[in-house]
Backbone atoms as SQL, in Angstrom:
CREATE TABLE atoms (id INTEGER PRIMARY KEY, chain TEXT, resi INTEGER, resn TEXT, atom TEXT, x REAL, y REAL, z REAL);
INSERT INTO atoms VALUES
  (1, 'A', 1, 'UNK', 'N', -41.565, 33.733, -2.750),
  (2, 'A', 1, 'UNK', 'CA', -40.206, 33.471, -3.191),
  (3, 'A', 1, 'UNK', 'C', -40.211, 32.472, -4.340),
  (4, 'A', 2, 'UNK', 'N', -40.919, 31.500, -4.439),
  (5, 'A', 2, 'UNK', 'CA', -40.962, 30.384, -5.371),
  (6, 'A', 2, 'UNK', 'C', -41.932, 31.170, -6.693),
  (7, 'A', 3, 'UNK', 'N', -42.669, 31.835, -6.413),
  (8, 'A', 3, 'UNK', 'CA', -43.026, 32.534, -8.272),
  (9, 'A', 3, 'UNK', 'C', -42.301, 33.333, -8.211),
  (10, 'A', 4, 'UNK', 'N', -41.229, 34.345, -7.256),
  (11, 'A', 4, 'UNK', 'CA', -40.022, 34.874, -7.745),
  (12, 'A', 4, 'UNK', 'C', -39.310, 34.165, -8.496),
  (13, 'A', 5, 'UNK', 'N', -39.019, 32.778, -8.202),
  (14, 'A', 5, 'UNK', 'CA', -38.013, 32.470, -9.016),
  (15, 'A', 5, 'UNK', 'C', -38.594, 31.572, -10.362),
  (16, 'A', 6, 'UNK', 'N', -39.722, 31.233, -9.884),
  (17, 'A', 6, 'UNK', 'CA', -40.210, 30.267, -11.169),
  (18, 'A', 6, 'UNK', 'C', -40.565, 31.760, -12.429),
  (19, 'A', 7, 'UNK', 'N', -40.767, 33.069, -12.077),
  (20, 'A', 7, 'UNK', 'CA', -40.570, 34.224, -13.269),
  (21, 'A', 7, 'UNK', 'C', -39.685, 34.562, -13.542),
  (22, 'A', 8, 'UNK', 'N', -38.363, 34.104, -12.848),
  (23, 'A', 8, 'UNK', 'CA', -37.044, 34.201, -13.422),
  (24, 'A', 8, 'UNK', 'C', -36.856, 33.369, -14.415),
  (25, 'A', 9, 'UNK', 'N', -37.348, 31.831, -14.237),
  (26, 'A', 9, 'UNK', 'CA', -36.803, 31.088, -14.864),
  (27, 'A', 9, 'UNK', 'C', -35.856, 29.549, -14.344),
  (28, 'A', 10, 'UNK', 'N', -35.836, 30.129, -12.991),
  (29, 'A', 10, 'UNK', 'CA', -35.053, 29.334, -12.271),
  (30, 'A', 10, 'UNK', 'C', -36.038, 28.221, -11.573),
  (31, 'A', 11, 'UNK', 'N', -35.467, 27.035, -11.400),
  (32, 'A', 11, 'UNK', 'CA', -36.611, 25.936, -10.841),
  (33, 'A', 11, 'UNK', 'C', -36.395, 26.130, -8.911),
  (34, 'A', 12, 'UNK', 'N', -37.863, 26.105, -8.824),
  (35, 'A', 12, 'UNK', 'CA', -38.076, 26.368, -7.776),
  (36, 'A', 12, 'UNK', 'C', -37.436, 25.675, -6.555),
  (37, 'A', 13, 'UNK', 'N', -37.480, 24.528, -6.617),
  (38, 'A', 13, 'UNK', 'CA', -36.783, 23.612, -5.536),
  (39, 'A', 13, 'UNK', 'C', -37.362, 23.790, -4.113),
  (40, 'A', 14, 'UNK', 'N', -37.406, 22.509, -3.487),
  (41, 'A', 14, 'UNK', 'CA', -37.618, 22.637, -2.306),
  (42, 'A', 14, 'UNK', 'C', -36.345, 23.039, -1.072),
  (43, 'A', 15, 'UNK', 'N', -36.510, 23.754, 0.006),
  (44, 'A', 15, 'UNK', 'CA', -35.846, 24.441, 1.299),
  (45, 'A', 15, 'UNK', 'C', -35.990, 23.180, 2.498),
  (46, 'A', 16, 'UNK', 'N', -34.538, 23.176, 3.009),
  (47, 'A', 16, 'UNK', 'CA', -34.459, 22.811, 4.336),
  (48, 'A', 16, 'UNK', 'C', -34.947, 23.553, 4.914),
  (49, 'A', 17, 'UNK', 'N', -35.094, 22.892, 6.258),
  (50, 'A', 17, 'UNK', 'CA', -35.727, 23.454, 7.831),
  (51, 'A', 17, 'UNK', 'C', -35.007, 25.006, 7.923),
  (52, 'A', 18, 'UNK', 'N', -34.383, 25.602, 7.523),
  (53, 'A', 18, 'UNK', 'CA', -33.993, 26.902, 7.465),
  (54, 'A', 18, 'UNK', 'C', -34.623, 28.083, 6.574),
  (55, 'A', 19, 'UNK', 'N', -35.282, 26.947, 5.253),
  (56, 'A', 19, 'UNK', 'CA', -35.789, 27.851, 4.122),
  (57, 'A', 19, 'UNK', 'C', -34.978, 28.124, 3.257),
  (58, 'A', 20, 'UNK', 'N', -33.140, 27.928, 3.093),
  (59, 'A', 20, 'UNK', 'CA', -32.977, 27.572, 2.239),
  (60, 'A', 20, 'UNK', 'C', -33.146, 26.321, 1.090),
  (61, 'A', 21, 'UNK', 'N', -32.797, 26.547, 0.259),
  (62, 'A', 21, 'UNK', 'CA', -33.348, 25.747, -1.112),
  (63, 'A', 21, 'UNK', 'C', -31.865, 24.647, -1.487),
  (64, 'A', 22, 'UNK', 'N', -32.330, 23.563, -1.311),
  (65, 'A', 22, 'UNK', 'CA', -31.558, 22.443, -1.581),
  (66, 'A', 22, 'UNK', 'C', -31.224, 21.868, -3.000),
  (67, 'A', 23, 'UNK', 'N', -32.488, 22.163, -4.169),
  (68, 'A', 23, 'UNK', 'CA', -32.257, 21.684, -4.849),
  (69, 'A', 23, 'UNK', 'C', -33.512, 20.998, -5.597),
  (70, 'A', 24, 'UNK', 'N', -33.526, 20.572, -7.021),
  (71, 'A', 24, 'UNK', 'CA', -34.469, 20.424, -7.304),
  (72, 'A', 24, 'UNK', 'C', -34.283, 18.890, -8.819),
  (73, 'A', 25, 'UNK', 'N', -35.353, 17.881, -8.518),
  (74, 'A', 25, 'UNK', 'CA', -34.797, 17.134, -9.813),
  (75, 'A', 25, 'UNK', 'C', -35.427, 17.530, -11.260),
  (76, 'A', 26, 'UNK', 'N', -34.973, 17.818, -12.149),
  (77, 'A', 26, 'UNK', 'CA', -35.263, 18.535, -13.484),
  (78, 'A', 26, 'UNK', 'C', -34.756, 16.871, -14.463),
  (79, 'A', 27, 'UNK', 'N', -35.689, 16.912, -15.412),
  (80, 'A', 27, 'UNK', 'CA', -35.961, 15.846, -16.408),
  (81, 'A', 27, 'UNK', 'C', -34.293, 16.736, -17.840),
  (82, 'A', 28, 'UNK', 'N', -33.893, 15.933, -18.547),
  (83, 'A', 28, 'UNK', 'CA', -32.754, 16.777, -19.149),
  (84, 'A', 28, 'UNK', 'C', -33.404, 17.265, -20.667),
  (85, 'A', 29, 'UNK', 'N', -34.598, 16.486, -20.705),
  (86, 'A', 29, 'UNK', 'CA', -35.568, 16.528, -21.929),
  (87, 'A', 29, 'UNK', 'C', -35.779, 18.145, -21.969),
  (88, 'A', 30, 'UNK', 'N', -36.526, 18.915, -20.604),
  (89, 'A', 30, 'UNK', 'CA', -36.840, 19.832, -20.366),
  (90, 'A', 30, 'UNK', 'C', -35.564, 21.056, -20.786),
  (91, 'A', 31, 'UNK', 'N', -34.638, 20.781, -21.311),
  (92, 'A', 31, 'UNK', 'CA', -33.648, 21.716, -21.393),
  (93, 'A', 31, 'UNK', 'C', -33.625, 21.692, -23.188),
  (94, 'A', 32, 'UNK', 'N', -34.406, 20.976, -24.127),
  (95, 'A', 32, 'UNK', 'CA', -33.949, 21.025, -25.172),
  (96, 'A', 32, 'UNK', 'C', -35.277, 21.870, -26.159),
  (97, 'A', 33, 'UNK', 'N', -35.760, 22.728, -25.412),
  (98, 'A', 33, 'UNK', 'CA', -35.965, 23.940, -26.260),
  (99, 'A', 33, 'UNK', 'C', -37.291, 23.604, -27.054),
  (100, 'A', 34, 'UNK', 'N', -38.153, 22.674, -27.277),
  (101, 'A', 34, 'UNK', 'CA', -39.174, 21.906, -27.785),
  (102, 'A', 34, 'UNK', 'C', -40.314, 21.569, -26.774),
  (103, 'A', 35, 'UNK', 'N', -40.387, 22.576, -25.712),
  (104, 'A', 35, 'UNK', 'CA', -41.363, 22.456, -24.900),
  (105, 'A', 35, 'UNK', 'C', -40.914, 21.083, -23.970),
  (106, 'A', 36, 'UNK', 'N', -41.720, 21.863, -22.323),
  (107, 'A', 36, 'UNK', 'CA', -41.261, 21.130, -21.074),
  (108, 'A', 36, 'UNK', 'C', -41.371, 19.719, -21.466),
  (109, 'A', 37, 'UNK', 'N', -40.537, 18.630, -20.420),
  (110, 'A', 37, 'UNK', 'CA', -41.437, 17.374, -20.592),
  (111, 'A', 37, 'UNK', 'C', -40.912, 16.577, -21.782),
  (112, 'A', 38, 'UNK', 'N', -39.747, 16.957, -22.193),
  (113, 'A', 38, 'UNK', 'CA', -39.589, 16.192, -23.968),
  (114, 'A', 38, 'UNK', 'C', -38.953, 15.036, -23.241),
  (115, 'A', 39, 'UNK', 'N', -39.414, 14.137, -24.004),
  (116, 'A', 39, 'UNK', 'CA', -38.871, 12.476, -23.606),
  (117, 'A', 39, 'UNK', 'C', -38.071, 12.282, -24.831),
  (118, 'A', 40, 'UNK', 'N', -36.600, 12.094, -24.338),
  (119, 'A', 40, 'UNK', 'CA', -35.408, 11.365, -24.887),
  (120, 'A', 40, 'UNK', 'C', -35.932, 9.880, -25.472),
  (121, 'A', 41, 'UNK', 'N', -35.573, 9.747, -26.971),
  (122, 'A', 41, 'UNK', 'CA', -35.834, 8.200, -27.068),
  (123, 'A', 41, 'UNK', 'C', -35.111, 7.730, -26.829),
  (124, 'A', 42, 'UNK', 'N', -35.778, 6.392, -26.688),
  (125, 'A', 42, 'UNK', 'CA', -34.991, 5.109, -26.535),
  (126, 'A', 42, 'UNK', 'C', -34.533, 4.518, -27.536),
  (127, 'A', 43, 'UNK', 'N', -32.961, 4.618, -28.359),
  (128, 'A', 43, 'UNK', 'CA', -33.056, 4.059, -29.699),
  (129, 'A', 43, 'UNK', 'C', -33.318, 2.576, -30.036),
  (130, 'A', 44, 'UNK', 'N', -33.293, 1.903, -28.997),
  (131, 'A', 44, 'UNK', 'CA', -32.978, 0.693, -28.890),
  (132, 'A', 44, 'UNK', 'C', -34.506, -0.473, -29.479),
  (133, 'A', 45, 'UNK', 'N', -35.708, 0.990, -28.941),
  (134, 'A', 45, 'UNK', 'CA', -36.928, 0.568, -28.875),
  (135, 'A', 45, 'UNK', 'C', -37.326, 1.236, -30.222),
  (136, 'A', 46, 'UNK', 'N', -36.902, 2.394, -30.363),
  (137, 'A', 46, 'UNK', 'CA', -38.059, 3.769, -31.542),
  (138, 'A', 46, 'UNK', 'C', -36.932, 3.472, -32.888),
  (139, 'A', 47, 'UNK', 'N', -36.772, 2.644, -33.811),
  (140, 'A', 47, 'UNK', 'CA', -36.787, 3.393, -35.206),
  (141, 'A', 47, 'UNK', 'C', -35.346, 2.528, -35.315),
  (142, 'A', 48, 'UNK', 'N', -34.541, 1.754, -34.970),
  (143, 'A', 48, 'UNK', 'CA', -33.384, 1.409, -35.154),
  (144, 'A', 48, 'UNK', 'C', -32.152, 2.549, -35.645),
  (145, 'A', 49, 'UNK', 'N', -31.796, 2.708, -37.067),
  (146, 'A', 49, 'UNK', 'CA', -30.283, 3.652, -36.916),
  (147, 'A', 49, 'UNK', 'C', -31.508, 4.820, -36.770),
  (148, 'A', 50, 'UNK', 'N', -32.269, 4.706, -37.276),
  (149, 'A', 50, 'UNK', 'CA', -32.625, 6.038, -37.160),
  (150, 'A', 50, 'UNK', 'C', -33.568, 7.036, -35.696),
  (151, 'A', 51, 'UNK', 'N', -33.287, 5.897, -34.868),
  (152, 'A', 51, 'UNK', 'CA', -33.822, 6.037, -33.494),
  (153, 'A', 51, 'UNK', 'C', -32.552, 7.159, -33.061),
  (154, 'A', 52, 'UNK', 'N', -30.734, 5.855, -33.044),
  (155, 'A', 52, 'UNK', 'CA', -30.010, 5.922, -32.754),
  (156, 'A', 52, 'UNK', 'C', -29.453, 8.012, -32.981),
  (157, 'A', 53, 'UNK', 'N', -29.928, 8.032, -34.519),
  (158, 'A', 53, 'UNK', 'CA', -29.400, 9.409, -34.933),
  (159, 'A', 53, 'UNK', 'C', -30.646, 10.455, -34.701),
  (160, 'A', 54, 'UNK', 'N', -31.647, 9.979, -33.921),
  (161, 'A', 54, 'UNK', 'CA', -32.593, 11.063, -33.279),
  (162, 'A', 54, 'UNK', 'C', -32.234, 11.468, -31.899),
  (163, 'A', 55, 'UNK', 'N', -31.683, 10.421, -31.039),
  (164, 'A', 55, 'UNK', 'CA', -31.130, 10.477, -29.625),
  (165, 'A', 55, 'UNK', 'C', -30.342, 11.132, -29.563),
  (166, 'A', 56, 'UNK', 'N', -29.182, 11.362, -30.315),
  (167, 'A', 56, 'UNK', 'CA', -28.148, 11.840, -30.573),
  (168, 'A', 56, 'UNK', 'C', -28.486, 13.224, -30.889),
  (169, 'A', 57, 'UNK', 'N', -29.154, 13.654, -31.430),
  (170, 'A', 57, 'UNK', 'CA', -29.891, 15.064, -31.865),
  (171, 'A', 57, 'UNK', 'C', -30.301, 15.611, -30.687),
  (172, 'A', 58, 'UNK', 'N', -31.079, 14.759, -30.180),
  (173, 'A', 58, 'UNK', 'CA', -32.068, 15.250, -29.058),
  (174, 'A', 58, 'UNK', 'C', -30.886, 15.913, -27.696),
  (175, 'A', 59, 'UNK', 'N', -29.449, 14.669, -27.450),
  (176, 'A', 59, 'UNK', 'CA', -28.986, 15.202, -26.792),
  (177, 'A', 59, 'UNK', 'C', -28.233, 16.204, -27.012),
  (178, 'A', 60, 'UNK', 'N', -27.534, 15.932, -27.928),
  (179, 'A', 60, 'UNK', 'CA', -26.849, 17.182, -28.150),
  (180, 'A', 60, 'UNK', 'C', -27.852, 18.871, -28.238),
  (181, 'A', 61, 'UNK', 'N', -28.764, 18.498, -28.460),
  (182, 'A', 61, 'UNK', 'CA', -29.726, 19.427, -28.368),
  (183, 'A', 61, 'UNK', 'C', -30.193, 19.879, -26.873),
  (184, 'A', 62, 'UNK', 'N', -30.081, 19.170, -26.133),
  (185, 'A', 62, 'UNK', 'CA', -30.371, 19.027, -24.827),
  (186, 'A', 62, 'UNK', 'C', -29.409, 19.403, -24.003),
  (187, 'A', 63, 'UNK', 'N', -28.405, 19.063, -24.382),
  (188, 'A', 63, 'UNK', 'CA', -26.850, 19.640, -23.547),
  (189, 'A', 63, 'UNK', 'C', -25.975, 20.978, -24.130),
  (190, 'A', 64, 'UNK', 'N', -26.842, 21.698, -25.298),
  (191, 'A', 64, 'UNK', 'CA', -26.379, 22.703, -25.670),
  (192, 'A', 64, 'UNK', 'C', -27.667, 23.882, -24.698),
  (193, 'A', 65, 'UNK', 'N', -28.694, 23.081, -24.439),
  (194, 'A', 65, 'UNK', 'CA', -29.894, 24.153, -23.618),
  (195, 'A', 65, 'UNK', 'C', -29.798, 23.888, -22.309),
  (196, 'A', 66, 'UNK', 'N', -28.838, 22.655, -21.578),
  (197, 'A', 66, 'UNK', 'CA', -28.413, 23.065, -20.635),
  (198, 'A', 66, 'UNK', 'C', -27.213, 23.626, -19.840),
  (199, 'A', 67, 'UNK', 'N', -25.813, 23.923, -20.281),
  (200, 'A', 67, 'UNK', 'CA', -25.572, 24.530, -20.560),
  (201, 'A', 67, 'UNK', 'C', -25.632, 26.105, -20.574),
  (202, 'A', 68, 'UNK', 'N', -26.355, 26.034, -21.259),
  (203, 'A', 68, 'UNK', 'CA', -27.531, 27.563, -21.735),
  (204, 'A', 68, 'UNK', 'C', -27.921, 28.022, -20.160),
  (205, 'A', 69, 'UNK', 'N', -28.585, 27.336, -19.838),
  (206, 'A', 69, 'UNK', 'CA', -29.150, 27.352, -18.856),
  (207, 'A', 69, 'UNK', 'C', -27.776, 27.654, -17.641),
  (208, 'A', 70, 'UNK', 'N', -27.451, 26.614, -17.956),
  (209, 'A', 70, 'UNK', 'CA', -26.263, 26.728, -16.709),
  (210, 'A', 70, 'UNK', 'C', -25.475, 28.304, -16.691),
  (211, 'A', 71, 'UNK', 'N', -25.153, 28.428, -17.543),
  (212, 'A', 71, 'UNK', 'CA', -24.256, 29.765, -17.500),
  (213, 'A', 71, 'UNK', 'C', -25.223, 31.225, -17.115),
  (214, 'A', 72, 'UNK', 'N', -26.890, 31.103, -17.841),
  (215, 'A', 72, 'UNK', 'CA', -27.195, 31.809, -17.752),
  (216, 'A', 72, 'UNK', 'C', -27.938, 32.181, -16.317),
  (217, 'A', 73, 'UNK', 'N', -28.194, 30.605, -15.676),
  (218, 'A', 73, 'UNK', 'CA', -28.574, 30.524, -14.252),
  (219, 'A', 73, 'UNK', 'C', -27.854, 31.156, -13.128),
  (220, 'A', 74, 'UNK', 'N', -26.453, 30.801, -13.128),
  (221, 'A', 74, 'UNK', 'CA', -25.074, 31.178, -12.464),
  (222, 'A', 74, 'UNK', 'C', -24.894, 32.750, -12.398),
  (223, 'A', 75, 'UNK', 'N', -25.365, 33.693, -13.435),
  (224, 'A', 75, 'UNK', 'CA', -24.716, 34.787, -13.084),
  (225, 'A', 75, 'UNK', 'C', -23.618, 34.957, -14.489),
  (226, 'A', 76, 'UNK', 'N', -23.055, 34.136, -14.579),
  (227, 'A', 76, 'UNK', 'CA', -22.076, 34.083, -15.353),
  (228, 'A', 76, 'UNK', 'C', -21.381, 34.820, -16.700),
  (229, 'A', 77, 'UNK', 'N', -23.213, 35.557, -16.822),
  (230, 'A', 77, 'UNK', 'CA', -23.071, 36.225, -18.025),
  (231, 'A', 77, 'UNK', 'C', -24.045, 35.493, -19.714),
  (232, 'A', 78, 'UNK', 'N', -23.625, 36.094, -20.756),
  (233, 'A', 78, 'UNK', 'CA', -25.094, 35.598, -21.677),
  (234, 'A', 78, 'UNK', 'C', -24.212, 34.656, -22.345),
  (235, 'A', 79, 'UNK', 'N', -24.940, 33.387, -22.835),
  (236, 'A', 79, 'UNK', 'CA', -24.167, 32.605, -23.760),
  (237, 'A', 79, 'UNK', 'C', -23.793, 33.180, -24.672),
  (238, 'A', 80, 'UNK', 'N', -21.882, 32.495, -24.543),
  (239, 'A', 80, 'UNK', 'CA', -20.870, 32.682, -25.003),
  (240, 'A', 80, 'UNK', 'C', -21.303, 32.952, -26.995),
  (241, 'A', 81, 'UNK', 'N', -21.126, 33.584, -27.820),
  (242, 'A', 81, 'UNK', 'CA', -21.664, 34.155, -28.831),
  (243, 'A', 81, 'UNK', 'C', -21.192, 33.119, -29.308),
  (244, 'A', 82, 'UNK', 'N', -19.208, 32.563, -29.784),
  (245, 'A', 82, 'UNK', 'CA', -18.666, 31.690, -30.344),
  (246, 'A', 82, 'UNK', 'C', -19.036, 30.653, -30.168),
  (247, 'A', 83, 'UNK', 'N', -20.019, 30.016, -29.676),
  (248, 'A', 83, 'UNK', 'CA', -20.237, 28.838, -29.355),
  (249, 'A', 83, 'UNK', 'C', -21.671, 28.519, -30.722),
  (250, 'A', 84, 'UNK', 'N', -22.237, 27.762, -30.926),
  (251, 'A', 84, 'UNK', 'CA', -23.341, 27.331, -31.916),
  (252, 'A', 84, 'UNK', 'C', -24.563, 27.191, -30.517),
  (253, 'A', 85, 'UNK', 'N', -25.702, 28.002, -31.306),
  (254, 'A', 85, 'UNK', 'CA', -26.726, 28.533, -30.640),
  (255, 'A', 85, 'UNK', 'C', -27.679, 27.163, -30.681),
  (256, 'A', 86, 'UNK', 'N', -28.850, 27.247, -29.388),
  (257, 'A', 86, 'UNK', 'CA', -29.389, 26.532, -29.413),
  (258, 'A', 86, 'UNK', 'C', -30.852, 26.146, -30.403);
C-alpha cells in the first residue's frame, strides 16, 4: 500500500492501530519544484535585502506547488489553467 501511494505521488504516512493512515509531516521546501529537501532561507542570516527577496520567491514558489499539490492530491481535478503555473 505505501509504494502504491508513494507511485502516485502521495506521501506515504504512517496508520493507526486500524491501518488507516493519519498523516504525515512534509518539509514546505519539498513542494517548490527544485528537488526534495529545498531549505527556505533564512533572510535574516543569507544575503540581507537580497536574502529577504529570495525567501519571498522561494515561498511564493512553494505555495503555488503546494497548492498544486493540494488540488491535485484531493481529487479535485488538474490545476486550475487561470491561475500562473508553477
Amino acid at each position: 500500500m505505501a509504494q502504491q501511494a508513494k507511485a502516485q505521488g502521495e506521501p506515504s504516512g504512517r496508520g493507526d492501530r486500524q491501518g488507516r493512515r493519519v498523516g504525515k509531516v512534509m518539509l514546505f521546501g519539498d513542494f517548490g519544484g527544485q528537488g526534495e529537501n529545498e531549505e527556505i532561507v533564512d533572510p535574516y542570516y543569507d544575503g540581507g535585502n537580497d536574502g529577504f527577496e529570495k525567501a519571498f520567491e522561494q515561498c511564493d514558489r512553494c505555495s503555488r506547488g503546494f497548492l498544486r499539490w493540494l488540488v491535485e492530491s484531493t481529487g479535485q481535478g488538474p490545476w486550475p489553467t487561470q491561475l500562473v503555473d508553477v
